[in-house]
C-alpha positions as CSV (number, residue, x, y, z in Angstrom):
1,X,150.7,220.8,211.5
2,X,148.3,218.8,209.1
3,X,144.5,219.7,208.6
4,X,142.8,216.1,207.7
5,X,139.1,216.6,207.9
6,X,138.6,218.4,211.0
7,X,141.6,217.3,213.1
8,X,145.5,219.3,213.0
9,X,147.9,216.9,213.7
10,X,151.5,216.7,213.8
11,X,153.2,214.3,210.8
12,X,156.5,212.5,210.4
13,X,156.3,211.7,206.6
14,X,159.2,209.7,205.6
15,X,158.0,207.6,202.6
16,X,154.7,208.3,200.8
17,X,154.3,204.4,199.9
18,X,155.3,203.2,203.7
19,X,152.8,202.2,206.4
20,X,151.4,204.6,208.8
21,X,151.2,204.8,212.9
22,X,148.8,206.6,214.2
23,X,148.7,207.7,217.9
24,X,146.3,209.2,219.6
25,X,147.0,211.6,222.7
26,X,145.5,211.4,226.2
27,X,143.3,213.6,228.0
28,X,145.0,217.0,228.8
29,X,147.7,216.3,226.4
30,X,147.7,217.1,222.8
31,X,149.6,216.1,219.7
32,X,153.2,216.9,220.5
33,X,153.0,214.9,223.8
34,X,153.7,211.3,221.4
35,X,155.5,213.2,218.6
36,X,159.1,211.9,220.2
37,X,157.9,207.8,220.2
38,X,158.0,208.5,216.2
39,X,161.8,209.3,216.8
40,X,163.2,206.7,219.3
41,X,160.4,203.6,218.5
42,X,163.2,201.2,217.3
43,X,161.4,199.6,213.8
44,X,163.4,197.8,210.8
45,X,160.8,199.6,208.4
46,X,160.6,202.7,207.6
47,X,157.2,204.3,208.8
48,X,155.4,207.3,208.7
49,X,154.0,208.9,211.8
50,X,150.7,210.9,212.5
51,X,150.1,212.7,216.0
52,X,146.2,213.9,215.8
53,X,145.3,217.1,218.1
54,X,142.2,216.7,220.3
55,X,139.3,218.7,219.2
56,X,138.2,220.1,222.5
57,X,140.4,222.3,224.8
58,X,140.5,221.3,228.5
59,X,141.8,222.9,231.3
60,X,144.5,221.4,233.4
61,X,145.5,224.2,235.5
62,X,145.7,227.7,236.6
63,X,146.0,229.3,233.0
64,X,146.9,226.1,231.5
65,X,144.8,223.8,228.9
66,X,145.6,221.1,226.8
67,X,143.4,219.0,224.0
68,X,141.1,215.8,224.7
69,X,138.4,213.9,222.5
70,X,136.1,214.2,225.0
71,X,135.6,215.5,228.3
72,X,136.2,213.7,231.5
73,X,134.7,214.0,234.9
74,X,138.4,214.3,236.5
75,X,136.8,214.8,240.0
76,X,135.2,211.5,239.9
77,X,138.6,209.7,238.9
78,X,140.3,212.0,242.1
79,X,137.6,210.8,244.8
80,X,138.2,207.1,243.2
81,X,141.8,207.6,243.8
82,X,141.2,208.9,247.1
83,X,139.3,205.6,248.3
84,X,141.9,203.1,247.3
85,X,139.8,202.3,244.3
86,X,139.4,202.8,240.4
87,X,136.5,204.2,238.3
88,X,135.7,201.0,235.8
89,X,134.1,202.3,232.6
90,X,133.6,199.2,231.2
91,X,129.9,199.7,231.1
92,X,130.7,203.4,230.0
93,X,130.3,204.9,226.3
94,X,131.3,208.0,227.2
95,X,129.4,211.0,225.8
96,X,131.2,212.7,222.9
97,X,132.9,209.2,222.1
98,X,131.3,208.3,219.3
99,X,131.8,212.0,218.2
100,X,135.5,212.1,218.1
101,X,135.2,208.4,216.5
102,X,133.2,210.0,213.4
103,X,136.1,212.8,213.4
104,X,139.1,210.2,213.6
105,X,137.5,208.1,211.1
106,X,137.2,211.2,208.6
107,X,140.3,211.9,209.6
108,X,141.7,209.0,208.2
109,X,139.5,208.8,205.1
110,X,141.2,212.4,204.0
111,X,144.9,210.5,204.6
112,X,144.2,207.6,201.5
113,X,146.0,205.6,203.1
114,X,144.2,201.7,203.2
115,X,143.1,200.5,206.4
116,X,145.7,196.9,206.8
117,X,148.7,199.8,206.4
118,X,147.9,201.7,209.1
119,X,148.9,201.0,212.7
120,X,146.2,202.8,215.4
121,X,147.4,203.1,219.0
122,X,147.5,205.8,222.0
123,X,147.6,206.6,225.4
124,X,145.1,206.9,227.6
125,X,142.0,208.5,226.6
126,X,143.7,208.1,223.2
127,X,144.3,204.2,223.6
128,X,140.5,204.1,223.8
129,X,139.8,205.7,220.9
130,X,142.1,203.9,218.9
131,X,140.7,200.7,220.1
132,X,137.1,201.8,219.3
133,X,138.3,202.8,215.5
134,X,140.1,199.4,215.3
135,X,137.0,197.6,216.0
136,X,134.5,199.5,213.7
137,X,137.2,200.2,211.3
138,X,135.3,198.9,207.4
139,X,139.0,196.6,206.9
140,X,141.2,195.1,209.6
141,X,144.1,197.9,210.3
142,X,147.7,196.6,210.1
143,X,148.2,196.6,213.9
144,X,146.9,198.0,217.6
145,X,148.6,199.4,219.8
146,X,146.6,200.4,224.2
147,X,149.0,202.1,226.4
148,X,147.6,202.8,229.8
149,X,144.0,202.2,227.9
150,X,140.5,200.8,229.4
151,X,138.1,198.6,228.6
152,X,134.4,200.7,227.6
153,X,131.4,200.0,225.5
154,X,132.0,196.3,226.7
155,X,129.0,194.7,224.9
156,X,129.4,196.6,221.9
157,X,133.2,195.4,221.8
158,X,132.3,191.9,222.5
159,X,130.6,191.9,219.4
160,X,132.9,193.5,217.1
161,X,136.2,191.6,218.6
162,X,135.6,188.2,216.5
163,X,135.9,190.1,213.2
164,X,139.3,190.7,214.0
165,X,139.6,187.1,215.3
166,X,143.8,185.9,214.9
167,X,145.1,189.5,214.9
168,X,147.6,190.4,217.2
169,X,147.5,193.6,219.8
170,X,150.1,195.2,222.1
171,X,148.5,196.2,225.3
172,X,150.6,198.0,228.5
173,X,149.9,199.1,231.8
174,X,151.6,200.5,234.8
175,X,150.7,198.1,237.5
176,X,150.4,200.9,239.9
177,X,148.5,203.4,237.8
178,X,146.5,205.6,240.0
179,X,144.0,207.2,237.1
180,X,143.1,204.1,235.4
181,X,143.3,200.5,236.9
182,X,145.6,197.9,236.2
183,X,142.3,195.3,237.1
184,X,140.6,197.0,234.1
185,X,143.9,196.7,231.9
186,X,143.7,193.2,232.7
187,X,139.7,193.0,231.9
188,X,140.5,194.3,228.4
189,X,143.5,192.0,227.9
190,X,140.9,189.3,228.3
191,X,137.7,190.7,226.2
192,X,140.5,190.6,223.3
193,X,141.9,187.0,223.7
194,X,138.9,185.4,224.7
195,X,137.0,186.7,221.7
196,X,139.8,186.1,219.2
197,X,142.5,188.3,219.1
198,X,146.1,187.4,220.2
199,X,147.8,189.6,222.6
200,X,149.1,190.0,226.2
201,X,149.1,192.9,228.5
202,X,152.6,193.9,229.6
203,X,152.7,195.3,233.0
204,X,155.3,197.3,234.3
205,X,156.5,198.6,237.6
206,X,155.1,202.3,237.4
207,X,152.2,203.8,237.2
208,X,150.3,206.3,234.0
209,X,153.6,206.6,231.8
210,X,155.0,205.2,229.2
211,X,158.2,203.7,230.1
212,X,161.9,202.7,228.2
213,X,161.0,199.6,228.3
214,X,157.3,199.6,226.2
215,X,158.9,201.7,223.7
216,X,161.3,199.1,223.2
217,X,158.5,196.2,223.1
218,X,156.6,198.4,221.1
219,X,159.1,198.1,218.5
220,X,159.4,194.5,218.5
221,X,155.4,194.2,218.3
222,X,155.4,196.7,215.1
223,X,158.7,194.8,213.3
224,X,156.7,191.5,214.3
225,X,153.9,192.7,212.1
226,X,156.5,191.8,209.1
C-alpha cells in the first residue's frame, strides 16, 4: 500500500516515465477488488497502475465491511429493485461527493504525475467519481474510463462536458443491472456525445460486473489512445 495525501492505495509501478490508470473501486469494495484488471487489461504500452482505498468503512454484512467514497442509502436502491424500477440520480450530488473529489484530487497532486498521462476510470460508485475528477480536472486527462457508472450532478456536468469537447470515453453497462440502470447508463452516454465528447456505451448481456469481454475492449480503448 501507498499513502498519497490522505488515500492508501494499492500500486502496480512498472516504469516511472509511463502513463498512469487510475481506478476507482465501488461501493462496498475496496482497493484490491480492481487490482487484477492491472494484470490481464491487454495494452501495447507499458502502464502503471493505481487502486485508491475508500476513505469510509461500510458495512456489507454480518461482521463484514468494505471501503466507499461516500455512503449510500442501499435500502432505497433494494425497494427500487423490488418495484421493477431504478433509483435515477441524475439530479443527485450526493453528500460527501464533492468530499472524496477534494481527497482524489490531492491524491493525485501527491502522485506528480501530469494530468493528459493519466487515465481515470472505475466501477460503480467509483466510475462516478472518476467521471466527476475528469470533468473538473485543471488539464484534460489522457483518457476515461465508466463501468457500470451513472449519470449525477447533471447540470453541473453539462457545463463542464464542452471543455473536453473531441475526447474520447469508454462507457459499459450490463443491460440487466439491478443496482444501477442501464436507462441511466444510456442517459450519460448521451450527456457526453451530445456536449462534445466521443464515446459509445457498450452493453452487455449481464448485469453489475465487469465482464471478459470489457476488459478486452478496455484494452483496445486504452491502446487507441496512442
Amino acid at each position: 500500500m501507498r499513502q498519497l495525501g490522505k488515500i492508501h492505495c494499492q500500486e502496480i509501478n512498472h516504469d516511472d516515465n509511463a502513463p498512469w490508470v487510475i481506478f476507482f473501486h465501488g461501493y462496498g469494495a475496496d482497493a484490491n477488488d480492481l487490482k487484477s484488471l492491472g494484470d490481464v487489461i491487454p495494452t501495447k504500452k507499458t502502464y502503471n497502475w493505481l487502486f485508491p482505498n475508500g476513505p469510509l468503512e461500510v458495512p456489507i454484512g454480518p461482521g463484514w465491511t468494505g471501503r466507499a467514497w461516500w455512503n449510500i442509502d442501499m435500502m432505497e436502491i433494494q425497494r427500487a429493485m423490488e418495484t421493477g424500477t431504478h433509483r435515477d440520480f441524475s439530479n443527485d450530488t450526493p453528500k460527501g461527493f464533492e468530499k472524496s473529489r477534494d481527497l482524489a484530487m490531492e491524491m493525485i497532486r501527491q502522485l506528480k504525475v501530469p494530468w493528459n498521462q493519466i487515465i481515470l476510470g472505475g466501477f460503480s460508485q467509483g466510475a462516478m467519481l472518476a467521471t466527476e475528477l475528469y470533468l473538473r480536472a485543471p488539464e484534460t486527462p489522457k483518457g476515461l474510463v465508466i463501468m457500470s457508472g451513472t449519470l449525477v450532478c447533471q447540470d453541473q456536468w453539462k457545463q463542464l462536458i464542452p471543455a473536453r469537447a473531441g475526447q474520447k470515453f469508454f462507457q459499459s453497462h450490463g443491460e440487466a443491472d439491478q443496482v444501477l440502470g442501464f436507462k441511466q447508463a444510456q442517459k450519460l452516454e448521451t450527456l457526453l456525445n451530445q456536449n462534445g465528447m466521443k464515446g459509445s456505451l457498450l452493453g452487455f448481456r449481464g448485469g453489475h460486473e465487469i465482464p471478459q469481454q470489457v476488459v478486452t475492449k478496455i484494452g483496445q480503448y486504452i491502446n487507441d489512445l496512442g
